[in-house]
N, C-alpha and C positions, 0 to 999 in steps of 0.2 A: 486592456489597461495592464501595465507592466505594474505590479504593487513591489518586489523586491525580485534580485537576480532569481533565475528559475521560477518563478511562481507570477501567473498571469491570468486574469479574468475578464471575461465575458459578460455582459446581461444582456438578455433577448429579454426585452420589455413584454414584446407580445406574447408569449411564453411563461412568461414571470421562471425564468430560467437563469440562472449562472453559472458559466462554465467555469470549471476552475482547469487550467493546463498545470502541470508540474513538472519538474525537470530541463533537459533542453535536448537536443539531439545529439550531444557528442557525450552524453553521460546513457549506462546500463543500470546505473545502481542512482539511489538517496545517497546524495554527499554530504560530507557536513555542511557545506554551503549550500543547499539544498534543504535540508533541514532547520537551516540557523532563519532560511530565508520564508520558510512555508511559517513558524512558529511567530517569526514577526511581523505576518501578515493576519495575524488569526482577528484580531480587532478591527483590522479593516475590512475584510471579508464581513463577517459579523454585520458592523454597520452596514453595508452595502445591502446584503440579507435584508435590513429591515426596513433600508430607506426607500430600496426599487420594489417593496414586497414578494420579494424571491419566493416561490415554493419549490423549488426543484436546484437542486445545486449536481450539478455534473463533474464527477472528476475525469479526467483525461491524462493521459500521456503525451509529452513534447516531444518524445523517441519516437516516431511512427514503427521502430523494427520491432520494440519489445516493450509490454505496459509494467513492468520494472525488475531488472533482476536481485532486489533485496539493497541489505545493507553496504557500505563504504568497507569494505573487507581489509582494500590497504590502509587505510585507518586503524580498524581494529586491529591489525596485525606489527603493525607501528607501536602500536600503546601497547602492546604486550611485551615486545623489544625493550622498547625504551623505559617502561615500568611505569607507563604514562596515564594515570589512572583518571584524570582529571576529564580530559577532554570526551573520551567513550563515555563517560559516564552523564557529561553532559550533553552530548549527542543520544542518546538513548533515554536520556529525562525529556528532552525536548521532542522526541517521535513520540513517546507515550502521552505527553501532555496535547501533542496536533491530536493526536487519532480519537483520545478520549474528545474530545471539542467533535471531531467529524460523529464519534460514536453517538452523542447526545444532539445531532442535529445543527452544529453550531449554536447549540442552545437558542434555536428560534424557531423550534418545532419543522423545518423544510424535511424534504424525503432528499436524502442523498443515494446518486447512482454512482456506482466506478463502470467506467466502460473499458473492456479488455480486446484489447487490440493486438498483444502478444502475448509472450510468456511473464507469468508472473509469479514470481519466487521469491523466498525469504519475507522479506520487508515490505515488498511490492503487492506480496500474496495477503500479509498482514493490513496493509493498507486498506486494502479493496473488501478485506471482512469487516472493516471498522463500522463502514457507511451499511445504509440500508437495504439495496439489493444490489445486487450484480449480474452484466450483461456481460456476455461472451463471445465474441469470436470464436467460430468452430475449430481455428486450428492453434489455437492460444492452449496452453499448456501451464499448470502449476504445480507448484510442488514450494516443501521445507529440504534444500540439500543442508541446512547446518550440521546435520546428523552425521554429514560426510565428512567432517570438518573436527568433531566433538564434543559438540556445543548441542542448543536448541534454539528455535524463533523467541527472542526472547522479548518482545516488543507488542505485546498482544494476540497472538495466535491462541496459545493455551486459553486465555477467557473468552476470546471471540467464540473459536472452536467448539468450547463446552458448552456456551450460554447456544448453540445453534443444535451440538451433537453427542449431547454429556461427553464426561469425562472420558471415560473409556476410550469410545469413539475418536475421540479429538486426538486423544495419546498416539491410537496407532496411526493416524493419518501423517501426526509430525512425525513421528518414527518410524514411520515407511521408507523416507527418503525416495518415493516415485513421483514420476510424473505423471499427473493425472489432466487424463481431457477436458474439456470444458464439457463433454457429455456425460461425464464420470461425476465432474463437479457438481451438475444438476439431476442426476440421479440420487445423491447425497444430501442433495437440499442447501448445497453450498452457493451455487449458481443459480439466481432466475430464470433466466433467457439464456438460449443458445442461438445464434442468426448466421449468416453466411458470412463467409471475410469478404471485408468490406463493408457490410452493410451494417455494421454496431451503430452508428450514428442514425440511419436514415431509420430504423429499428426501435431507438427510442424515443427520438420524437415524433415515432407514430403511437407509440402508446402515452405517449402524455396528452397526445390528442384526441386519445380514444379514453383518457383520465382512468388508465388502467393499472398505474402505481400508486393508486392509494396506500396513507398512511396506515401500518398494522395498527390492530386494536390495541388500546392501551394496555392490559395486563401483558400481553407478549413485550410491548414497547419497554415497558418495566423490565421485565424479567431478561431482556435482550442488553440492557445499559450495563456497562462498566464503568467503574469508578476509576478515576486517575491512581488512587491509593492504593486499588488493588494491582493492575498496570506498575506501581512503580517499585510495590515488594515483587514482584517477575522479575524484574530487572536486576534487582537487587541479585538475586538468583543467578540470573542471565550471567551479570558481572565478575561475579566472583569464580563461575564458571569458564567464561572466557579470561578471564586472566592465568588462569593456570591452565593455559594450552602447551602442551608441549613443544619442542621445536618443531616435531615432524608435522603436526594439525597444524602451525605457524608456517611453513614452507607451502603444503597444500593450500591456504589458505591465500597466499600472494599469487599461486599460480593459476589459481580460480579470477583472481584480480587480473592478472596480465593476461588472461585469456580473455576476459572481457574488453580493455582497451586493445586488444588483437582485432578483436572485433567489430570495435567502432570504427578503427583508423581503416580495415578494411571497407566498411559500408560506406565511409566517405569517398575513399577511394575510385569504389562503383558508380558513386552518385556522380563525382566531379568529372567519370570519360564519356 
C-alpha cells in the first residue's frame, strides 16, 4: 500500500511484520519530498501497527543499488545560495521528528529492523541507527562524509552514536570521515548481523522465525531513547553550522550532488539495455 509519494508498506499478517520501503529508485539521498512524505505517513503507519498487531516493523530501501546516501545536499546548498533558511530547516525538523517516532518504536513498543542492502551514509547511516538492530549486507559500506564538506551528521548520529558508544567513541567515528564495512560495523557493536549480499531478507525472517530478535531489556531500552528535544537542539547546531559554509564547501557540496544523479541516470541506463 502506497501511504504517500516514496514511502510504501507491507503487512505479513503471518509474521505480524510491516515492511516499511522508503525512497524510490531514481533517488541516492532523502529528498525533501521524501521527507515531507515519510513524516506524513507516521500516523498511518502507527494505526496500522496497532490494528494488524505488528511486532516487527522492517525498514527497506526502494534503491536496490544503495540503502541511502544521506541528505538532499542540492537543497542544502540551494538554501545556503539563496539565504534560504526556511525550508533546511524545516526539512531537518521533520527527519528528527520521523527518526525520534522510529527511535521510540513508533510508540507501540514493535522492534524495528533497517536492512542494508548498500552503502549507507550520512542521513541513510543516521536512519538505520534510529531503529533497534541492524542487518547488513557484507558488501554495504557506511560512513559520515559531511566532514568532507565542513559540516557534521547533524540529524541524530551524535545521540544515536553515544547512547550505543559514549561520546568519545561516536566523535571519532563521525570525524573519521571512513568507510567502514559492515564487519567493522559489527565489531563495534553498530551492526547486529552481517549475511551474504543478497541474502539480508531471507536472513531476517529467518530469525524472526527462530524469535531471535527479542526486545532489549527495559533499562537499556531507556537508556537507548532519544528525545525529539534533544535531536532538535543538534540541529539547531547542525543549522547554523551549515549556513555558514563557505563557497568552496558549497561547490564540493553540489558536486557530491551531481555525482550522485551521474549515478542514478547511469544505472538506468544499464538496466533499460
Amino acid at each position: 500500500m502506497i501511504l504517500r509519494e516514496n514511502i510504501e508498506i507491507q503487512v505479513d499478517a503471518n509474521r505480524n511484520v510491516l515492511w516499511l520501503l522508503i525512497g524510490c529508485s531514481h533517488e541516492l539521498h532523502y529528498s525533501y519530498k521524501t521527507v515531507c512524505s515519510f513524516h506524513e505517513s507516521l500516523d498511518t503507519i502507527k494505526s496500522t501497527i496497532a490494528n494488524e498487531n505488528i511486532k516487527y516493523v522492517i525498514l527497506t530501501s526502494a534503491n536496490k543499488e544503495v540503502w541511502n546516501m544521506g541528505g538532499d545536499l542540492e537543497m542544502f546548498a540551494n538554501s545556503v545560495i539563496q539565504k534560504n533558511e526556511d525550508i533546511i530547516r524545516d526539512y531537518a525538523q521533520k527527519c528528527v521528528e520521523v527518526l525520534a517516532v522510529i527511535n521510540k518504536g513508533f510508540y507501540k513498543d514493535v522492534i524495528v529492523i533497517s536492512v542494508i542492502q548498500g552503502n549507507a551514509f550520512g542521513g541513510g547511516f543516521e536512519c538505520a541507527l534510529s531503529g533497534g538492530h541492524i542487518i547488513a549486507e557484507e558488501h554495504a559500506k557506511f560512513s559520515f562524509p559531511e566532514v568532507l564538506f565542513g559540516t557534521f551528521p547533524g540529524m541524530g548520529a551524535y545521540s544515536f552514536l553515544t547512547r550505543k558508544l559514549g561520546f568519545a567513541r561516536a566523535h571519532e567515528v563521525i570525524g573519521s570521515g571512513k568507510k567502514w564495512t559492515a564487519y567493522e560495523m559489527q565489531q563495534i557493536g553498530l551492526v547486529n548481523f552481517v549475511c551474504k549480499t543478497g541474502m539480508a531478507i531471507e536472513t531476517i525472517l529467518e530469525k524472526i522465525e527462530r524469535d531471535e530478535l527479542r526486545s532489549i531489556n527495559p533499562f537499556e531500552k531507556i537508556c537507548c531513547q532519544v528525545s525529539v528535544e534533544e535531536l532538535k537542539e543538534v540541529v539547531d547546531i547542525w543549522l547554523e553550522t551549515t549556513l555558514k559554509l563557505d563557497t568552496r564547501k558549497i561547490k564540493f557540496m553540489l558536486k557530491l550532488a551531481e555525482a550522485q544523479k551521474a549515478k542514478v541516470k547511469q544505472s538506468n541506463i544499464s538496466v533499460s539495455s
